[in-house]
C-alpha positions as CSV (number, residue, x, y, z in Angstrom):
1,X,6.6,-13.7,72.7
2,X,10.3,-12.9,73.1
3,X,12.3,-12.9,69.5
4,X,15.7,-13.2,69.7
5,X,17.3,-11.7,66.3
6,X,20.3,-13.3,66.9
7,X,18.4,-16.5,65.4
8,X,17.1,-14.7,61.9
9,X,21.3,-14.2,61.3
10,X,22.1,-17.7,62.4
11,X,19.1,-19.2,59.9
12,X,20.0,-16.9,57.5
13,X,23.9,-18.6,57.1
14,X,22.4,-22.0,57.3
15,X,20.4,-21.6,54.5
16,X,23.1,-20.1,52.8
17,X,25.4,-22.7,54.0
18,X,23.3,-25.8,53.9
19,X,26.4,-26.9,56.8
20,X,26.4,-26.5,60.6
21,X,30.0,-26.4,60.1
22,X,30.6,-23.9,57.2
23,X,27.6,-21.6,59.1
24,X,30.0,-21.8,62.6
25,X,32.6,-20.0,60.3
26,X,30.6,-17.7,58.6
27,X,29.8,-16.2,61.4
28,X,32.8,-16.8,63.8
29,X,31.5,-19.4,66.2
30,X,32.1,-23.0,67.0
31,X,30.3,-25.6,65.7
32,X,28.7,-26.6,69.2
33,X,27.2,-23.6,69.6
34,X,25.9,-23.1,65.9
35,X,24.5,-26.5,66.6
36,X,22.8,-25.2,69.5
37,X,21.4,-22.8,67.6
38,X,20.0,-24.7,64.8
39,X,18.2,-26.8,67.9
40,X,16.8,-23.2,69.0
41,X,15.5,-22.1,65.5
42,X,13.8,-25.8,65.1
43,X,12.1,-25.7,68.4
44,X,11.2,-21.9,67.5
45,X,10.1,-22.7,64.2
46,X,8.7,-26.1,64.7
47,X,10.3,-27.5,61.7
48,X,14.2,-29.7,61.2
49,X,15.1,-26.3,58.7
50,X,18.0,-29.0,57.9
51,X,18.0,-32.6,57.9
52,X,21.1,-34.7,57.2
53,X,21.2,-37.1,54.4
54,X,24.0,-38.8,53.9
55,X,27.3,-36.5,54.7
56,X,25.2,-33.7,53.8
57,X,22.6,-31.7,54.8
58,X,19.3,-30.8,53.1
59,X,17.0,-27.8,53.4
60,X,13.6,-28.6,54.6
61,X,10.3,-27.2,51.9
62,X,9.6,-24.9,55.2
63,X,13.3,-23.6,54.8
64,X,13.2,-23.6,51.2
65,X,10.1,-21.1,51.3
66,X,11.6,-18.9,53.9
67,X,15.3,-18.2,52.8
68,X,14.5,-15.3,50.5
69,X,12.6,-13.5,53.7
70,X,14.8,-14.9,56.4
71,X,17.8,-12.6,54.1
72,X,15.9,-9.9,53.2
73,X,15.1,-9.5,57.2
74,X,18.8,-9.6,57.9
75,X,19.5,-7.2,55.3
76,X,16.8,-4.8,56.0
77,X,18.1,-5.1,60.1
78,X,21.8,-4.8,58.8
79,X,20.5,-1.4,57.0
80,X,18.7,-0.1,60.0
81,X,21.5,-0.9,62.7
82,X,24.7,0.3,60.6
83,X,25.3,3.7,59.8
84,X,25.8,4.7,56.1
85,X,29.2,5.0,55.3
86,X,30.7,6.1,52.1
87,X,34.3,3.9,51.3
88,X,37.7,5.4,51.9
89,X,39.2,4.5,48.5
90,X,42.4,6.1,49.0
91,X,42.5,4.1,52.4
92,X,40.6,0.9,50.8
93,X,43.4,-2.2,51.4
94,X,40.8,-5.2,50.4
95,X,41.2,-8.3,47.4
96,X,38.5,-9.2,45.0
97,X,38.7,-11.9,43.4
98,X,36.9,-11.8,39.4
99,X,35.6,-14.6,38.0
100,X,36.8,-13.3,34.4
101,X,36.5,-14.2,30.8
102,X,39.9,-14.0,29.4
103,X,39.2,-11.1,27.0
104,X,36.7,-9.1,28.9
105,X,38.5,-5.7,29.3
106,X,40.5,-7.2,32.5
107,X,43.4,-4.6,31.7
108,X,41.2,-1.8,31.5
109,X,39.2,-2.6,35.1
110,X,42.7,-3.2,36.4
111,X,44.1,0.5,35.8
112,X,40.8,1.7,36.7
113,X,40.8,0.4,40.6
114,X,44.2,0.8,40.9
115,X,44.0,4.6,39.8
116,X,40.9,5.4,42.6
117,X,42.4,2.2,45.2
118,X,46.1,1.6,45.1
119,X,45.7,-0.4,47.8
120,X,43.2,-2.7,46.4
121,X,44.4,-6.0,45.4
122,X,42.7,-8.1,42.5
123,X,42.8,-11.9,41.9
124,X,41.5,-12.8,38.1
125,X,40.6,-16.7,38.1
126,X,39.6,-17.9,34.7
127,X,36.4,-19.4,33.4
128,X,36.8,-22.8,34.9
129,X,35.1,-26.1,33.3
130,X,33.2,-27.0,36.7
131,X,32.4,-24.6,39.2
132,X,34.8,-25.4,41.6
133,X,34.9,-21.2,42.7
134,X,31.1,-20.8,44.1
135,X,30.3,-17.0,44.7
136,X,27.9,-18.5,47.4
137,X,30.2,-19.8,49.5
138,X,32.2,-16.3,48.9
139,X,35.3,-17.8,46.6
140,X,34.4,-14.9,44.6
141,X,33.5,-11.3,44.2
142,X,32.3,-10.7,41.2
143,X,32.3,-12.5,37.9
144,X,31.7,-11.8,34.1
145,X,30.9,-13.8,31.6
146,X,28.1,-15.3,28.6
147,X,26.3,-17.5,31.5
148,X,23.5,-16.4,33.1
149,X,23.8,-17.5,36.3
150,X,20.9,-20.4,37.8
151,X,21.2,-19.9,41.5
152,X,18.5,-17.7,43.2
153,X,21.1,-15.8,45.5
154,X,23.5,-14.4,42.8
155,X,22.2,-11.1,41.8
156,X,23.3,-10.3,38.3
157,X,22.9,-7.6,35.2
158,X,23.2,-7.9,31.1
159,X,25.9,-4.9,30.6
160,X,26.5,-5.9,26.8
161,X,26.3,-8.0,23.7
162,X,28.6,-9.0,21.2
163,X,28.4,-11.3,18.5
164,X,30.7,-13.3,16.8
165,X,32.9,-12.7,13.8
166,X,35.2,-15.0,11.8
167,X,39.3,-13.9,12.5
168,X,42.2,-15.2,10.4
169,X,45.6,-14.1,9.3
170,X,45.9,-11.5,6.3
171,X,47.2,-14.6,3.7
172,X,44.3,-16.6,4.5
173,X,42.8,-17.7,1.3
174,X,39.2,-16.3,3.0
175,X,40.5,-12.5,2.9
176,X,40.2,-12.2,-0.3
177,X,36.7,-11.9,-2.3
178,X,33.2,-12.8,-1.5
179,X,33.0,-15.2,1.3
180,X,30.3,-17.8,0.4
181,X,28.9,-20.1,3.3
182,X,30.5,-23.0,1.3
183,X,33.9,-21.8,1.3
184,X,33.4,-20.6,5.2
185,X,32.6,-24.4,6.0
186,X,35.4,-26.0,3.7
187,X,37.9,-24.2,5.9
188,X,39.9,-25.8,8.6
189,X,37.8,-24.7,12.0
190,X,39.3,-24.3,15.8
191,X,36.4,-24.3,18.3
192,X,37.0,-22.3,21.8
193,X,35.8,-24.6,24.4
194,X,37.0,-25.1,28.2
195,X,35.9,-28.5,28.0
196,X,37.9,-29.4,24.6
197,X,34.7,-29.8,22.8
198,X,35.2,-29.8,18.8
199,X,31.5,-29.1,18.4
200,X,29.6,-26.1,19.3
201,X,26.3,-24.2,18.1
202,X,27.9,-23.1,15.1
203,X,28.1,-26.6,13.6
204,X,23.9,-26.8,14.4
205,X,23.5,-23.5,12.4
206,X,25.4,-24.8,9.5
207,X,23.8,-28.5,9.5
208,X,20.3,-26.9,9.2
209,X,21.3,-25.4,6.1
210,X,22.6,-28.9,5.0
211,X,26.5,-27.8,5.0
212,X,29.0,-29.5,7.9
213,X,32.4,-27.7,8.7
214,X,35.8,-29.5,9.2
215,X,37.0,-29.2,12.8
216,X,40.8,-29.9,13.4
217,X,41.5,-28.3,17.0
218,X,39.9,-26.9,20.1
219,X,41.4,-24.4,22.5
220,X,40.3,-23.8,26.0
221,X,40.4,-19.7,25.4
222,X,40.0,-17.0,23.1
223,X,43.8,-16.0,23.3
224,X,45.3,-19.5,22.6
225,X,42.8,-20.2,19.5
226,X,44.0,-17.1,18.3
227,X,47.7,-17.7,18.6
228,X,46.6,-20.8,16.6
229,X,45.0,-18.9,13.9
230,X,48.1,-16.4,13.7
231,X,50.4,-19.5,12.6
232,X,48.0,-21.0,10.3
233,X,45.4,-21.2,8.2
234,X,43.0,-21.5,10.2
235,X,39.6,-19.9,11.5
236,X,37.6,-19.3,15.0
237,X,34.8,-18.0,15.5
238,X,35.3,-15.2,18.5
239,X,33.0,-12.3,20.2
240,X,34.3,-9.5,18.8
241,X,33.9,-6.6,20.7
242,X,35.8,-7.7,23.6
243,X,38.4,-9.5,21.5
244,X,38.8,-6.6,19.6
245,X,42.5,-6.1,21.3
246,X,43.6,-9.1,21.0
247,X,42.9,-9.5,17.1
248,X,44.3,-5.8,16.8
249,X,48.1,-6.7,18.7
250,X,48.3,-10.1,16.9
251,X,47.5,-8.3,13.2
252,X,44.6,-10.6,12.4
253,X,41.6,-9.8,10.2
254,X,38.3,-10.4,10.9
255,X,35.0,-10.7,8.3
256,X,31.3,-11.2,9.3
257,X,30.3,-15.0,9.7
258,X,27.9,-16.0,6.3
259,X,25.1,-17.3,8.6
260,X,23.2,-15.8,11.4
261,X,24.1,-16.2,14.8
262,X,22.4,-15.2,18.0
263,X,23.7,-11.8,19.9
264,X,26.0,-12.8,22.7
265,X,24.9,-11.3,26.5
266,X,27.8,-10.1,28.6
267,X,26.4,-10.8,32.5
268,X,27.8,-9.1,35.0
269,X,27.2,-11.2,38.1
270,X,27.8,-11.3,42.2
271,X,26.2,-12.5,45.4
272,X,23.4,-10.9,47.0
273,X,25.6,-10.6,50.2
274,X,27.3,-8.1,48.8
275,X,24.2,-5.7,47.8
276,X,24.8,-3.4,50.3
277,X,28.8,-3.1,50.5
278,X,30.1,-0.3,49.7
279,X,33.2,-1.2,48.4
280,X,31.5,-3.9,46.3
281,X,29.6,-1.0,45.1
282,X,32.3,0.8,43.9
283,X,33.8,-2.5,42.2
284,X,30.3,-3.7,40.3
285,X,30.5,0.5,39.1
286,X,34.3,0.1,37.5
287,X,33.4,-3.2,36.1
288,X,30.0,-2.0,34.6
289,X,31.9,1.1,33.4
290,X,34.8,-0.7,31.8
291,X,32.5,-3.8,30.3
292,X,30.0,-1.1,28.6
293,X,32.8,0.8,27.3
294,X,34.5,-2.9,25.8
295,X,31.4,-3.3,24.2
296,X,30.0,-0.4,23.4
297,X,26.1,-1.4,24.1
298,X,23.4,0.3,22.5
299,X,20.8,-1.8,23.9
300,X,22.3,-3.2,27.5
301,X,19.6,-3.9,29.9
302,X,19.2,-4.5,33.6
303,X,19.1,-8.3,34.8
């Protein structure tokens, strides 16, 4: 039997792709012959791999079960056939684009690729309320955040925790003395939500000790509900490790929250495309490096 590896590659971006279309430019061919292609891996495999339904196309269970060994193949051939070359950062003219929580130590990765790469080039999207950037369609590079990620193909580590603290301004009336659950829930509350939502997890903590809070306002990030809370009296709940800056230039306070919360994760997170770059190396090693020092882990683990 003759096997033509050529086909493992094209597979390998369908899968990925789930398109005929978006495969042909993955791998810089038209979509004629990627469609012949697709006809070649059926007949070779004996199964559709992708059928259409509707305006889309749908993996087969026989595609399903092979897509993690169909990439590992191509990455393991990929290893075998390319030499091993270390990166050229002083040479290095590439753009990543971060996927970035708006207080995770952005400033600090910043200087630190720009001092080893000046001719790197970095794009910081914010946390968006619907995934309109995909990492597996390569929108992205890398991308940091609380979420673990749910897709299969996106390789990801816990560099971190945090956990939340209350911040308000110095003449708050909840600087001063003990601060009693009661009086922490009779305040005037500013949720952080992309999504404008004036309930979080917080509100479920306090309910099952029989005590509601009084929400007034919801900011999409960290940074705006904080401006709010430098203005007035209010309160937000924020990590605060990684916020740490933030509260620190604006001249808030910050005192523990009077209930328990859980500790927050900090995921580190890319596509497993990019497991073997070595520029993406480097990059997933400064963000690592800055993230751990923003948080200042004691019990990080690997995802």
């Amino acid at each position: 039997m003759q096997l033509d590896l050529n086909l493992l590659t094209a597979l390998d971006a369908l899968l990925e792709e789930g398109s005929v279309t978006d495969a042909a430019a993955r791998l810089h061919v038209s979509t004629p012959a990627m469609s012949r292609t697709l006809g070649r891996i059926r007949r070779a495999t004996g199964d559709q791999i992708l059928v259409r339904t509707g305006r889309t196309m749908t993996p087969t269970p026989r595609a399903l079960a092979l897509r993690a060994t169909v990439h590992d193949l191509v990455q393991q051939a990929r290893s075998v056939l390319s030499p091993h070359t270390e990166v050229d950062l002083a040479a290095l003219e590439r753009t990543f684009i971060l996927k970035w929580h708006d207080a995770l130590a952005a400033a600090a990765l910043f200087h630190a690729l720009r001092a080893e790469a000046p001719g790197v080039c970095l794009r910081f999207l914010p946390e968006a309320s619907t995934d309109i950037q995909d990492p597996r369609r390569g929108d992205i590079d890398l991308e940091a955040g609380s979420s673990e990620p749910s897709s299969p193909e996106i390789r990801h580590e816990i560099v971190g925790h945090d956990r939340l603290v209350l911040a308000l301004r110095p003449s708050h009336p909840l600087c001063r003395g003990p601060l009693a659950l009661e009086d922490y829930a009779a305040a005037e509350h500013i949720t952080v939500s992309r999504r404008g939502r004036l309930r979080d997890p917080i509100d479920d903590a306090l309910e099952a000790r029989g005590v509601s809070r009084q929400v007034v306002a919801s900011a999409p990030t960290n940074a705006t509900a904080l401006q709010f809370v430098r203005h007035h009296d209010l309160v937000a709940a924020v990590p605060e490790l990684i916020s740490r800056p933030l509260l620190d230039d604006l001249g808030l306070r910050t005192r523990p929250l009077p209930l328990t919360t859980p500790a927050i994760p900090i995921h580190l997170a890319w596509h497993q495309r990019y497991d073997n770059d070595p520029a993406h190396v480097w990059l997933r090693g400064q963000a690592r490096t800055a993230l751990r020092r923003a948080c200042n882990p004691t019990d990080a683990t690997t995802g």
